[in-house]
Backbone of each chain as nested JSON, in Angstrom:
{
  "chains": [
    {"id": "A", "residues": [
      {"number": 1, "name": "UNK", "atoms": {"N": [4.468, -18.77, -1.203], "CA": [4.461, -17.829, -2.317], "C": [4.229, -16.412, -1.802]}},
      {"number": 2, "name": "UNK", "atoms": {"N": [4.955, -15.713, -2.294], "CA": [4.96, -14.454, -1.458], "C": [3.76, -13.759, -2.348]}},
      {"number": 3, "name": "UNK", "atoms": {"N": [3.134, -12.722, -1.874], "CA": [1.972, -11.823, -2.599], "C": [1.967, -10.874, -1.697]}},
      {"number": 4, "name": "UNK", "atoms": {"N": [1.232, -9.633, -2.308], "CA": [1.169, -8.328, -2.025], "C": [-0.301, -7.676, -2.556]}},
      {"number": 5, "name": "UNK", "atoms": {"N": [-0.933, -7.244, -1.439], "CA": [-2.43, -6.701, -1.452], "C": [-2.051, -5.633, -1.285]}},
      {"number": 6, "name": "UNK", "atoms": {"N": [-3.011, -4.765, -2.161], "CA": [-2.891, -3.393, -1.959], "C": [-4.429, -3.131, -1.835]}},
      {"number": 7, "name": "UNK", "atoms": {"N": [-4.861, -2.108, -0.981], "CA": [-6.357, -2.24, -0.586], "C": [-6.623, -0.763, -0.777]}},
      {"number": 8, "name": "UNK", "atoms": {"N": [-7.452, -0.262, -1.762], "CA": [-7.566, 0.93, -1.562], "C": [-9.356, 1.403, -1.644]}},
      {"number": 9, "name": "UNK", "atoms": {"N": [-9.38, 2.765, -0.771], "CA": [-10.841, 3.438, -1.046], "C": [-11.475, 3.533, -2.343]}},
      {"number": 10, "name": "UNK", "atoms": {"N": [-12.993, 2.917, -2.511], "CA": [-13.255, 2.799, -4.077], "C": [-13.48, 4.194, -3.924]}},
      {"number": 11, "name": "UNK", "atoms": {"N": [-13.056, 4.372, -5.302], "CA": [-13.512, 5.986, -5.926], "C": [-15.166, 6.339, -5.516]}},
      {"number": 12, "name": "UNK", "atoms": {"N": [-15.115, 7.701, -5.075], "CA": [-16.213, 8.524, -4.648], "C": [-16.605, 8.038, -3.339]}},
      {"number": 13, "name": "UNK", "atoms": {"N": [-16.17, 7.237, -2.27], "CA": [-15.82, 7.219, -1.442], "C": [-15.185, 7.694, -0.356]}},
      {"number": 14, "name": "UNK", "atoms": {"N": [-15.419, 8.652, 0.388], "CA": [-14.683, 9.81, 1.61], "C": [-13.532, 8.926, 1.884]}},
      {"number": 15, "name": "UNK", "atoms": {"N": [-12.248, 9.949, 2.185], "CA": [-10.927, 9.243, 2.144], "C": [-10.555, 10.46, 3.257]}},
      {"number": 16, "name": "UNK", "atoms": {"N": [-10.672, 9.986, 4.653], "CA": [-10.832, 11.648, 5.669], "C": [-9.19, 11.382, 5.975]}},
      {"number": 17, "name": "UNK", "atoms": {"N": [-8.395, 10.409, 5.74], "CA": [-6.796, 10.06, 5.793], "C": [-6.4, 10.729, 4.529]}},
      {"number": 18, "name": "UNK", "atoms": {"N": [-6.458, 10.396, 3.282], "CA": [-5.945, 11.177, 2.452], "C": [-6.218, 12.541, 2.265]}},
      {"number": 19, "name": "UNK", "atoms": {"N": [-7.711, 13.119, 2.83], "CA": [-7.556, 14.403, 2.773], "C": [-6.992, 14.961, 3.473]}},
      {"number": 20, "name": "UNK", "atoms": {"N": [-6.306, 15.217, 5.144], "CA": [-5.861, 15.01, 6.112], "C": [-4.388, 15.028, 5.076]}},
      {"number": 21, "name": "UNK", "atoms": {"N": [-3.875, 14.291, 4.709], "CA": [-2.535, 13.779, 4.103], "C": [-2.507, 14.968, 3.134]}},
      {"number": 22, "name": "UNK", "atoms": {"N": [-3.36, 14.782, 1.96], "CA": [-3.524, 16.283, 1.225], "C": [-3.12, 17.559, 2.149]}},
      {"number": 23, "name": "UNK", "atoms": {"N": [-4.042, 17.975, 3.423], "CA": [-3.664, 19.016, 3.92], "C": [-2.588, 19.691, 3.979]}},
      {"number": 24, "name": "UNK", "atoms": {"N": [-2.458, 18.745, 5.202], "CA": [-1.019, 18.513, 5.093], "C": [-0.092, 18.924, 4.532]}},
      {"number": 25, "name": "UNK", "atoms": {"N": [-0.067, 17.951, 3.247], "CA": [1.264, 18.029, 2.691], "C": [1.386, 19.924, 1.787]}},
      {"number": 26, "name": "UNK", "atoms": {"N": [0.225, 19.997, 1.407], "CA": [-0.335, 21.834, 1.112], "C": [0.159, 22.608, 2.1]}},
      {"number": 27, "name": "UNK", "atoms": {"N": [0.322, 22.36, 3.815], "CA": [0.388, 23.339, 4.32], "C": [1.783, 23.368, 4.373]}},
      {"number": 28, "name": "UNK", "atoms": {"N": [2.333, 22.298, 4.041], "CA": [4.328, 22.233, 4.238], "C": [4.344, 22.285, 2.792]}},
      {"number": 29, "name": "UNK", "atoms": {"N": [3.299, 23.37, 2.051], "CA": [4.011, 24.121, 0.57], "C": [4.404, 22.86, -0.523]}},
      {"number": 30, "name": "UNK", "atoms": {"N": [3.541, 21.335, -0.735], "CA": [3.409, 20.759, -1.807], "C": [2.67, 20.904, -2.748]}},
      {"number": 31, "name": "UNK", "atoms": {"N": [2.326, 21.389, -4.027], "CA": [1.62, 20.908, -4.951], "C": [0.97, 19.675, -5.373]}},
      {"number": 32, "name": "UNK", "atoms": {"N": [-0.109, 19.601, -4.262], "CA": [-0.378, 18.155, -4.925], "C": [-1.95, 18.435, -4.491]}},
      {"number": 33, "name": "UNK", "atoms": {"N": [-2.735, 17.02, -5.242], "CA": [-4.166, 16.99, -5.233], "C": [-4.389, 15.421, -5.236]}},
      {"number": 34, "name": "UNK", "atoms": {"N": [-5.682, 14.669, -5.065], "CA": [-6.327, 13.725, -4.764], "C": [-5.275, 12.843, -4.35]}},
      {"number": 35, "name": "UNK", "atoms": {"N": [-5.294, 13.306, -3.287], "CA": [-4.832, 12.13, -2.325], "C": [-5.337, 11.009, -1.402]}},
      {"number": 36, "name": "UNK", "atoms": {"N": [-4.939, 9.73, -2.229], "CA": [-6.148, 8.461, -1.676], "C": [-4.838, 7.969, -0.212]}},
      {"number": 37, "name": "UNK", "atoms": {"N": [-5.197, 7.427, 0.545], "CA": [-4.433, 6.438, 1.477], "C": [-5.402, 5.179, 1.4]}},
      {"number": 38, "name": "UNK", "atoms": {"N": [-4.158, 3.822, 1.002], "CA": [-4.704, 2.879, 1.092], "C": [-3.73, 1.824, 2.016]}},
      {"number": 39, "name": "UNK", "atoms": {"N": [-4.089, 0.506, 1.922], "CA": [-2.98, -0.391, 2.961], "C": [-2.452, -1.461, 1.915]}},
      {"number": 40, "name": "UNK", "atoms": {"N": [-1.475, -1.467, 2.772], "CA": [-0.42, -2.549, 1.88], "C": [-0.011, -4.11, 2.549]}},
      {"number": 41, "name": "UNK", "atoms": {"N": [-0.75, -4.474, 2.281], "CA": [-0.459, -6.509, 3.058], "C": [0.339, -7.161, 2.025]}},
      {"number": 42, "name": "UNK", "atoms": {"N": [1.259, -7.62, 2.939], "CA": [2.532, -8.532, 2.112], "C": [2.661, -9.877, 3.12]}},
      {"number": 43, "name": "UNK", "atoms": {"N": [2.14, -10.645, 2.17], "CA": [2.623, -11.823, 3.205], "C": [2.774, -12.967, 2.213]}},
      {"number": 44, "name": "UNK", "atoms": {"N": [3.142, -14.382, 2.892], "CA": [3.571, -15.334, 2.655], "C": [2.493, -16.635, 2.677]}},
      {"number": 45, "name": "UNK", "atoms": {"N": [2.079, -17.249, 0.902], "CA": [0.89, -18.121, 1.255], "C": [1.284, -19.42, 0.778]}},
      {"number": 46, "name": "UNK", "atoms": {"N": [1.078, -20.123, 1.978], "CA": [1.266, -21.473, 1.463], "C": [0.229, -22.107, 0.678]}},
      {"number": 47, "name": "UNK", "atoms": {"N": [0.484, -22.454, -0.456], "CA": [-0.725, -22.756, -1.896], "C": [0.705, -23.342, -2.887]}},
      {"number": 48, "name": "UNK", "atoms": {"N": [0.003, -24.261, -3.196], "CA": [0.818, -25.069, -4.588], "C": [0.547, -24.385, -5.997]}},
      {"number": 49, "name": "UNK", "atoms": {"N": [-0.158, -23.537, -6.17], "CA": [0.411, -22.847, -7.318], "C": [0.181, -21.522, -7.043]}},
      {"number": 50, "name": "UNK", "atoms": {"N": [-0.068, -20.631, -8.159], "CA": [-0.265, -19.724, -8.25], "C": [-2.125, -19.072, -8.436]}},
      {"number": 51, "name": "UNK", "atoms": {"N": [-2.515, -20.249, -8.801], "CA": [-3.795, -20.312, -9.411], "C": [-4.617, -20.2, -8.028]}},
      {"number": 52, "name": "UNK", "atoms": {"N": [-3.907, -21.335, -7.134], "CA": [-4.895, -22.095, -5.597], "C": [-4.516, -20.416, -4.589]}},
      {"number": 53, "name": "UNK", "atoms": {"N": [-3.305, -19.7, -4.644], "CA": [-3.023, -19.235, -3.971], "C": [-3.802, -17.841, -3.885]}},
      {"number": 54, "name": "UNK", "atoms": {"N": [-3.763, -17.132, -5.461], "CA": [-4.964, -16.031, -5.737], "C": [-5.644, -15.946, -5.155]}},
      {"number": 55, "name": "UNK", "atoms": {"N": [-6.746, -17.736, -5.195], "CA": [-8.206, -17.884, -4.686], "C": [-7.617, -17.604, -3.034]}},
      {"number": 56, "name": "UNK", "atoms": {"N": [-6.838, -18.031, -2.693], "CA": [-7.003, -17.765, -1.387], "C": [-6.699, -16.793, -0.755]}},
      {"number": 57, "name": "UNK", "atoms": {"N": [-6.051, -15.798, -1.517], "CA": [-5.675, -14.178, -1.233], "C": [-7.258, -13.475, -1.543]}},
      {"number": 58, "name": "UNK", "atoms": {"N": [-8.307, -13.978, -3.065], "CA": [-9.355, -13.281, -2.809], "C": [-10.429, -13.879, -1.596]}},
      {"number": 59, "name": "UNK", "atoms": {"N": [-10.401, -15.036, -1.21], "CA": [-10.66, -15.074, 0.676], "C": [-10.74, -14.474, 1.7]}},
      {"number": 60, "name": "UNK", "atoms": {"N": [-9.042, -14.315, 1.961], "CA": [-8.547, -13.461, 2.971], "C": [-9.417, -11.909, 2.439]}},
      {"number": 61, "name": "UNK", "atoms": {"N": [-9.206, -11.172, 1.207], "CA": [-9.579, -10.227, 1.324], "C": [-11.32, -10.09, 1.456]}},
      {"number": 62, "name": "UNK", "atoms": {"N": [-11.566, -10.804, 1.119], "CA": [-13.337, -10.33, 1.323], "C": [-13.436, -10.854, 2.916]}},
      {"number": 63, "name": "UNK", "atoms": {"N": [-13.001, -11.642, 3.791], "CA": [-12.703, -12.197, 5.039], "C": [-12.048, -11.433, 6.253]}},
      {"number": 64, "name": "UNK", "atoms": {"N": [-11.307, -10.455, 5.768], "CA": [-10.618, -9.672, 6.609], "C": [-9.694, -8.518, 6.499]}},
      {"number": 65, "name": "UNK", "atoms": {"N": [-9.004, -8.822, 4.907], "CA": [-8.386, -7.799, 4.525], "C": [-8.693, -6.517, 4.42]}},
      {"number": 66, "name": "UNK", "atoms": {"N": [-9.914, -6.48, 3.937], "CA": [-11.09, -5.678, 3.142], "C": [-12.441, -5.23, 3.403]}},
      {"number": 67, "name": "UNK", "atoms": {"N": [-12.88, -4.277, 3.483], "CA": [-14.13, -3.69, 3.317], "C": [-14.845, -3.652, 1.963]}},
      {"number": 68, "name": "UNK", "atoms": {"N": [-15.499, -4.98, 1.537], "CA": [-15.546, -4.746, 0.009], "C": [-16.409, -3.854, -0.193]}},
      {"number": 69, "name": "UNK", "atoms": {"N": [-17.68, -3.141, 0.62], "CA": [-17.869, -2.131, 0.529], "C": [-17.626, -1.085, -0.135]}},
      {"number": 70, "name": "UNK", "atoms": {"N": [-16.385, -0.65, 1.038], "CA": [-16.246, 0.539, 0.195], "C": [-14.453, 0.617, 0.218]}},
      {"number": 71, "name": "UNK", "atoms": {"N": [-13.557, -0.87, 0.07], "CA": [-12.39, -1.321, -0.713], "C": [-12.291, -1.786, -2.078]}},
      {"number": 72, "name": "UNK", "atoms": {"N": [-11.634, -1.314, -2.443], "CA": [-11.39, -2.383, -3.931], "C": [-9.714, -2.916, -3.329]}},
      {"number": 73, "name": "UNK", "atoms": {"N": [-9.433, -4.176, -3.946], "CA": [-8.368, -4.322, -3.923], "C": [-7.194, -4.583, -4.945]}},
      {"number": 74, "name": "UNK", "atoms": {"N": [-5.932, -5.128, -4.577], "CA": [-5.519, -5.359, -6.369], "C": [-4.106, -6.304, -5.421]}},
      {"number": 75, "name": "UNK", "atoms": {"N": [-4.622, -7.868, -6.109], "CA": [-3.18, -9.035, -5.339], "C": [-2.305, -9.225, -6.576]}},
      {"number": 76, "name": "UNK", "atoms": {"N": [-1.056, -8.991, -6.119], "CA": [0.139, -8.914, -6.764], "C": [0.637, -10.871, -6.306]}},
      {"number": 77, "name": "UNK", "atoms": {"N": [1.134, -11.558, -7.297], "CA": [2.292, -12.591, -6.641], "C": [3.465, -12.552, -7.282]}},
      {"number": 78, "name": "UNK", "atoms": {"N": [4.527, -12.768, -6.259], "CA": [6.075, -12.977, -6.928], "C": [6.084, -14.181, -7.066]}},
      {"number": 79, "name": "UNK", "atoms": {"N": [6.44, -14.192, -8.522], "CA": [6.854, -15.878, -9.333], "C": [8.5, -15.806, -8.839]}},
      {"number": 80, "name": "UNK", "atoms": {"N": [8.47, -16.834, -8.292], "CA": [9.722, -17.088, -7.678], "C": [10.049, -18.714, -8.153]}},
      {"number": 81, "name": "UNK", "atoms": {"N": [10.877, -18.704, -8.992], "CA": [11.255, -20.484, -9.489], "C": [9.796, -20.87, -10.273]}},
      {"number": 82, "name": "UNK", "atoms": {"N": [9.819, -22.315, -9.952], "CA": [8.34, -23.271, -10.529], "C": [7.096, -22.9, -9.437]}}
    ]},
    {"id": "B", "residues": [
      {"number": 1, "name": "UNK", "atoms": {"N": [0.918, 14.723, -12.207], "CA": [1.373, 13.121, -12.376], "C": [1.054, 12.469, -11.25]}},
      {"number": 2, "name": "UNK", "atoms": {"N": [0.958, 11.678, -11.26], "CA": [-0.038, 10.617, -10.653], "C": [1.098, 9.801, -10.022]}},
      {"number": 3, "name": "UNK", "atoms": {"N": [1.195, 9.747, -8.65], "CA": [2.27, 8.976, -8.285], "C": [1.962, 8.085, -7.315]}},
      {"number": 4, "name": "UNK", "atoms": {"N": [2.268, 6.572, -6.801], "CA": [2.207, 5.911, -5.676], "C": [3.236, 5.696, -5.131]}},
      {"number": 5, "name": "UNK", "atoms": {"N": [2.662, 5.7, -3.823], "CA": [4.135, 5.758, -2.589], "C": [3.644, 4.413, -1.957]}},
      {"number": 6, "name": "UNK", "atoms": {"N": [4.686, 3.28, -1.788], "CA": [4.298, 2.659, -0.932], "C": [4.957, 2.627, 0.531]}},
      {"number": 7, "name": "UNK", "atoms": {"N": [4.35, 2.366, 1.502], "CA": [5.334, 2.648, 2.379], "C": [5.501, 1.291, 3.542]}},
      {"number": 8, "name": "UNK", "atoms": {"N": [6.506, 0.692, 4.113], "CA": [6.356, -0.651, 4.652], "C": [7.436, -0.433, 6.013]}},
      {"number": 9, "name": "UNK", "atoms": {"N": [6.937, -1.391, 7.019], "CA": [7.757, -1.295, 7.952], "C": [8.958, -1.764, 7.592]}},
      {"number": 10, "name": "UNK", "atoms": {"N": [10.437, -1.155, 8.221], "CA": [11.522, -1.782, 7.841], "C": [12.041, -3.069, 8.151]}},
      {"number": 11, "name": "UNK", "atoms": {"N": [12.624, -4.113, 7.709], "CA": [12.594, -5.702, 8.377], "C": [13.372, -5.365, 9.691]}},
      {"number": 12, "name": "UNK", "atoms": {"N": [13.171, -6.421, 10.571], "CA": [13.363, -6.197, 11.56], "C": [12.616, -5.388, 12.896]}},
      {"number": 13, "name": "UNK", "atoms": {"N": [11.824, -4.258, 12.267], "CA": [11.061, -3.357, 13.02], "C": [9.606, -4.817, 13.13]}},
      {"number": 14, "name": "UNK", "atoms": {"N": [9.515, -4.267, 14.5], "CA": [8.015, -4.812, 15.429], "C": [6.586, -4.67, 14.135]}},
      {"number": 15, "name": "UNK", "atoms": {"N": [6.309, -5.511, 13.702], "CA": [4.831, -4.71, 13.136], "C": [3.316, -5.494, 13.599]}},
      {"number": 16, "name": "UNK", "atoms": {"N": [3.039, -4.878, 14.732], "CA": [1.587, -5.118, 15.037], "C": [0.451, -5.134, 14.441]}},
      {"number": 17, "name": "UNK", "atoms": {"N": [0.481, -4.303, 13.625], "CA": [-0.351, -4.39, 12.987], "C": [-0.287, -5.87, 12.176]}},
      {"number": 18, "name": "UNK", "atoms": {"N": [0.715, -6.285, 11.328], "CA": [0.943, -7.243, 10.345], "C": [0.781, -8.483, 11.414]}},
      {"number": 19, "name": "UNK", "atoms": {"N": [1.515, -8.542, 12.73], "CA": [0.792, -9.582, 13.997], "C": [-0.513, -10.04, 13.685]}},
      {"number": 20, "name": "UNK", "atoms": {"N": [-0.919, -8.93, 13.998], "CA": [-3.016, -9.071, 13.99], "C": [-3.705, -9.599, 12.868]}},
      {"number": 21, "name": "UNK", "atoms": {"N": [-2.967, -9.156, 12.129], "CA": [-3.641, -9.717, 10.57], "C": [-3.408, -11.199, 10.677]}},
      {"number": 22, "name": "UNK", "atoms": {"N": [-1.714, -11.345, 10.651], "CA": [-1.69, -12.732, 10.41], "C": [-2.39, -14.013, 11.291]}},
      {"number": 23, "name": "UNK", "atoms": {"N": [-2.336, -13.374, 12.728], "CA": [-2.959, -14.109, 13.844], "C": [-4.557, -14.388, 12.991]}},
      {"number": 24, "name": "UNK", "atoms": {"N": [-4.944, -13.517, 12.513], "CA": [-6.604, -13.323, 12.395], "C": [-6.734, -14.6, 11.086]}},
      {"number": 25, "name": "UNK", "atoms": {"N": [-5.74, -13.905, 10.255], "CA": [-5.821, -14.88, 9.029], "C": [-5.834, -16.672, 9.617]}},
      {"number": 26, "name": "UNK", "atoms": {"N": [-4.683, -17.034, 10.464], "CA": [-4.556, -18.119, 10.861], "C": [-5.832, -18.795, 11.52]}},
      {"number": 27, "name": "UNK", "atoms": {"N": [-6.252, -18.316, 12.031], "CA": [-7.744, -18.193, 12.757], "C": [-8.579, -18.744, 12.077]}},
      {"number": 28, "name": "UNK", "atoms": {"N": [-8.721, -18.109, 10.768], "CA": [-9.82, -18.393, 9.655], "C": [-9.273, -19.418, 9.278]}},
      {"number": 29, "name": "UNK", "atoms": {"N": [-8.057, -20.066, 9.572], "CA": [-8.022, -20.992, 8.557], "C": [-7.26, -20.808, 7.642]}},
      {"number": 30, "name": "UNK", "atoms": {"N": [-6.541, -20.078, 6.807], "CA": [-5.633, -19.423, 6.191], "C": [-4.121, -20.144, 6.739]}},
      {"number": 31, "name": "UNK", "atoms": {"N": [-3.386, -20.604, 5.497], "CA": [-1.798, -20.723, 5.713], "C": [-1.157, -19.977, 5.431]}},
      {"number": 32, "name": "UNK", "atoms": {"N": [-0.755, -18.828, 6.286], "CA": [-0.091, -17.533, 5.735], "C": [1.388, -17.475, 6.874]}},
      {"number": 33, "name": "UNK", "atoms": {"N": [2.034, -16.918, 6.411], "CA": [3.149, -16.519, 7.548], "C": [3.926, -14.897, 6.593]}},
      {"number": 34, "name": "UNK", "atoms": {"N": [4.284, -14.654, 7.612], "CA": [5.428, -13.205, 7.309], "C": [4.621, -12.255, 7.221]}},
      {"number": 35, "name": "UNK", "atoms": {"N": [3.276, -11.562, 7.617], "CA": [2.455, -10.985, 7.037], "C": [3.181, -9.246, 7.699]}},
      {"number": 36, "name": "UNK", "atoms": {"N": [3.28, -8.328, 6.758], "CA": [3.64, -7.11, 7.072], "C": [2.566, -6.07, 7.004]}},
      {"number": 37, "name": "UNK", "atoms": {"N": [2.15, -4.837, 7.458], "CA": [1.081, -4.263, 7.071], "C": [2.084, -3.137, 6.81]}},
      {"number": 38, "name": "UNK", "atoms": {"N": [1.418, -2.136, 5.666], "CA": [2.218, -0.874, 5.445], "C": [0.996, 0.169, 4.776]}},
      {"number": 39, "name": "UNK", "atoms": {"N": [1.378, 1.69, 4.309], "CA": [0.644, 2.165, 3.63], "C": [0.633, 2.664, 2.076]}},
      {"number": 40, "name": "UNK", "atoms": {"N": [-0.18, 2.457, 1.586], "CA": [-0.784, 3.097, 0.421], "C": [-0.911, 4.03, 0.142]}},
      {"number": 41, "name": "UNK", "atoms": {"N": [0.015, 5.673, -0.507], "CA": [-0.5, 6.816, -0.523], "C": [-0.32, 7.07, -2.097]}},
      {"number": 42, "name": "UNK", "atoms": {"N": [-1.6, 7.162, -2.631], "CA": [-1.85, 7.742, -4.162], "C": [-1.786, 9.412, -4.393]}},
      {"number": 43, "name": "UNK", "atoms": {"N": [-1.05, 9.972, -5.313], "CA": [-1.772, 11.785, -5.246], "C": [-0.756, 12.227, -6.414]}},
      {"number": 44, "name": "UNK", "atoms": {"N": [-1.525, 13.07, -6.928], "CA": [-0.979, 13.918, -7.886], "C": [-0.006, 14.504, -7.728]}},
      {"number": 45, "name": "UNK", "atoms": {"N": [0.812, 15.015, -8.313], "CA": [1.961, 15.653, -7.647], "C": [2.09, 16.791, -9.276]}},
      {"number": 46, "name": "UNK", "atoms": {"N": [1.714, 18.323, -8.979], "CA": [2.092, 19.276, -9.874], "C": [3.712, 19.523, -10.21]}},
      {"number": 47, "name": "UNK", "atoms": {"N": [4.415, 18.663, -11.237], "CA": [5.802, 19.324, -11.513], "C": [5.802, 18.739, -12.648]}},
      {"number": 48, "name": "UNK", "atoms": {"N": [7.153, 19.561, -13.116], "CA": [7.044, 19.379, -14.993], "C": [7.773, 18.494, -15.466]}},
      {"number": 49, "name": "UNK", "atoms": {"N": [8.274, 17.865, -14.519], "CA": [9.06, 16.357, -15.386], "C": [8.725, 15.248, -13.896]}},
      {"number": 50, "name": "UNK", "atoms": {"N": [9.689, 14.025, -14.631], "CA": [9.451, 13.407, -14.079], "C": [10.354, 13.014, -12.151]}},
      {"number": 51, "name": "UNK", "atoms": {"N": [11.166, 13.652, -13.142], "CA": [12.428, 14.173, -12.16], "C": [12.088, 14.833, -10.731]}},
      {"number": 52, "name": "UNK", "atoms": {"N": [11.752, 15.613, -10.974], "CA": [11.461, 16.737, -10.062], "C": [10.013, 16.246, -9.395]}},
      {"number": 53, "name": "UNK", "atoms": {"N": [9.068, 15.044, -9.959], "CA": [7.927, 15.248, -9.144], "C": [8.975, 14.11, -8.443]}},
      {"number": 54, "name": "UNK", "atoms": {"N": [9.373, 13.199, -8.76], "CA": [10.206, 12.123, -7.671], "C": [10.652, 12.755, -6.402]}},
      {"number": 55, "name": "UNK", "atoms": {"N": [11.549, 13.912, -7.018], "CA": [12.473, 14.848, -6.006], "C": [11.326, 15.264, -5.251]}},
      {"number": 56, "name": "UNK", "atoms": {"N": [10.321, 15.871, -5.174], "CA": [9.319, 16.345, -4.225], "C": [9.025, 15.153, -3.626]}},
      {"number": 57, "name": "UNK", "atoms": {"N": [8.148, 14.06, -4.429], "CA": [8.283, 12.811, -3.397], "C": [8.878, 12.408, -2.056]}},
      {"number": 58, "name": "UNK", "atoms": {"N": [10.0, 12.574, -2.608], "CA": [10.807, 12.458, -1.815], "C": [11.057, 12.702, -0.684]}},
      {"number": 59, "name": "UNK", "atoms": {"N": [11.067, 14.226, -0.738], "CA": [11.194, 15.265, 0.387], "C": [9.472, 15.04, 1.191]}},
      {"number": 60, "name": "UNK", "atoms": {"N": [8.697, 14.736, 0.485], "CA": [7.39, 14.553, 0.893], "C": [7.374, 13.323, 1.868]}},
      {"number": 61, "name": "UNK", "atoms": {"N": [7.884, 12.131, 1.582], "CA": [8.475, 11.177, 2.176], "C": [9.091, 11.051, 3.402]}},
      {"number": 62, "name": "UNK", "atoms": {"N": [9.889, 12.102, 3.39], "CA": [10.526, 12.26, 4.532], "C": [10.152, 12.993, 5.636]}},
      {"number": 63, "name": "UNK", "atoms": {"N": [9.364, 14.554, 4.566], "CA": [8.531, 15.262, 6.163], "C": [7.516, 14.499, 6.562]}},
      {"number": 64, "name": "UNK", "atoms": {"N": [6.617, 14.115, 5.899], "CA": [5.296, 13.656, 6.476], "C": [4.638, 12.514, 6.162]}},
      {"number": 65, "name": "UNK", "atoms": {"N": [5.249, 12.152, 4.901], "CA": [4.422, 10.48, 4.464], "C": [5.272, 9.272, 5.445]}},
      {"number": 66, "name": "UNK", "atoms": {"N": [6.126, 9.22, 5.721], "CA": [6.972, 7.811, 6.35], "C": [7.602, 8.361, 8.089]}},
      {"number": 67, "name": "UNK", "atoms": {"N": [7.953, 7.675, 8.462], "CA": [9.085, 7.805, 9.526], "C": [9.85, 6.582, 9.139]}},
      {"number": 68, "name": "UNK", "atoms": {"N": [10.988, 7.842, 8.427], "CA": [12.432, 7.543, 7.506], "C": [13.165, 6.367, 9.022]}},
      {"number": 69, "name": "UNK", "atoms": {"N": [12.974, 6.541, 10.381], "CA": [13.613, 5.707, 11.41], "C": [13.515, 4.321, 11.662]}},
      {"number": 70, "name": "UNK", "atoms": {"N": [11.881, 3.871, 11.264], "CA": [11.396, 2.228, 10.954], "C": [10.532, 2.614, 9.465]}},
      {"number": 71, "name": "UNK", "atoms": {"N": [10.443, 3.259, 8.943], "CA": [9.722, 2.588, 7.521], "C": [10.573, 2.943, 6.384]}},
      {"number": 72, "name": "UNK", "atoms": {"N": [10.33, 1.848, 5.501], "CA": [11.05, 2.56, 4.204], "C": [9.911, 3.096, 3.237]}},
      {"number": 73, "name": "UNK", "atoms": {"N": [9.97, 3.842, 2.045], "CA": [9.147, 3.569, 0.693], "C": [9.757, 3.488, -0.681]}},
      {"number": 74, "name": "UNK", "atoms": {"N": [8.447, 3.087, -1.224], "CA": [8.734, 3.075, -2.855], "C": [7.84, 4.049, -3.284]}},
      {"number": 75, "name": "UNK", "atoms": {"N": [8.791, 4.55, -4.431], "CA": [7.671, 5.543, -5.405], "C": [7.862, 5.101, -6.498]}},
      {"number": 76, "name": "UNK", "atoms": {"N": [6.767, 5.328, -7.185], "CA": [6.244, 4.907, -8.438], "C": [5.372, 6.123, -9.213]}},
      {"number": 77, "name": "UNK", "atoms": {"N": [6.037, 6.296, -10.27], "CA": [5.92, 7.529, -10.812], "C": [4.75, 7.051, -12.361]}},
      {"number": 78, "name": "UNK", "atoms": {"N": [2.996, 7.199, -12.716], "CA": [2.974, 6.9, -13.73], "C": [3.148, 7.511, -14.696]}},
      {"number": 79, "name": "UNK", "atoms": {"N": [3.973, 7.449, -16.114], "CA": [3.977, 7.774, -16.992], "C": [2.948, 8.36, -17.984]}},
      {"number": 80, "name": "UNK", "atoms": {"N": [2.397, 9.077, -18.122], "CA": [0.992, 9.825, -19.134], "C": [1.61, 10.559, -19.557]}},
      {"number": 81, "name": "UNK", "atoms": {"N": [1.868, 9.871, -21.179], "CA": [2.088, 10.808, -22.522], "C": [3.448, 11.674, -22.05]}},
      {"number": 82, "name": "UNK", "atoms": {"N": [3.555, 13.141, -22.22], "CA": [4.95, 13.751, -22.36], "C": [5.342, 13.929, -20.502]}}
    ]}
  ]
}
């Protein structure tokens, strides 16, 4: 079952990549403000449903994905068929 | 407007990073395969439609958020009110 983690800095949390990225993108003349950088894990879980597979994506993330600290995350799955 | 960029290695391109993960995941115990790593960039973007903050995206995309040579992205533009 394919799924997709997106892991990002919890709010009020220093983000020294997105500010950096903010700079940045200000000094090559963008208009822009709060800029978070977070990571994107896409992978492939073998789990018989959708239900078994979640639990095991919220695993992986408190296990390795994640800094629950100072990550929040958010798991996406593609329903693909049954 | 509030926009997310995601950004992912292109198939085919080497991704070490997504290696490490999956190796690590397997490790723990985890049945995972295909694992990709990519980034997460959240940020406001000042323009008056929706159009035009894409079009900056864009160009944003190309100078400094991705390397257009192995990564692709997605943008995602949220909608708030007018």
């Amino acid at each position: 079952m394919k799924a997709t983690v997106l892991v990002r800095p919890k709010p009020g949390i220093l983000d020294p990549q997105g500010e950096a990225v903010e700079s940045s993108l200000r000094h090559l003349g963008f208009a822009v403000s709060g800029a978070r950088v977070g990571r994107l894990v896409e992978l492939d879980v073998d789990a018989p449903d959708a239900d078994r597979a979640r639990a095991e994506l919220e695993r992986m993330c408190e296990q390795l994905l994640t800094n629950p600290l100072i990550e929040s995350y958010e798991i996406s799955l593609a329903e693909v068929g049954g």
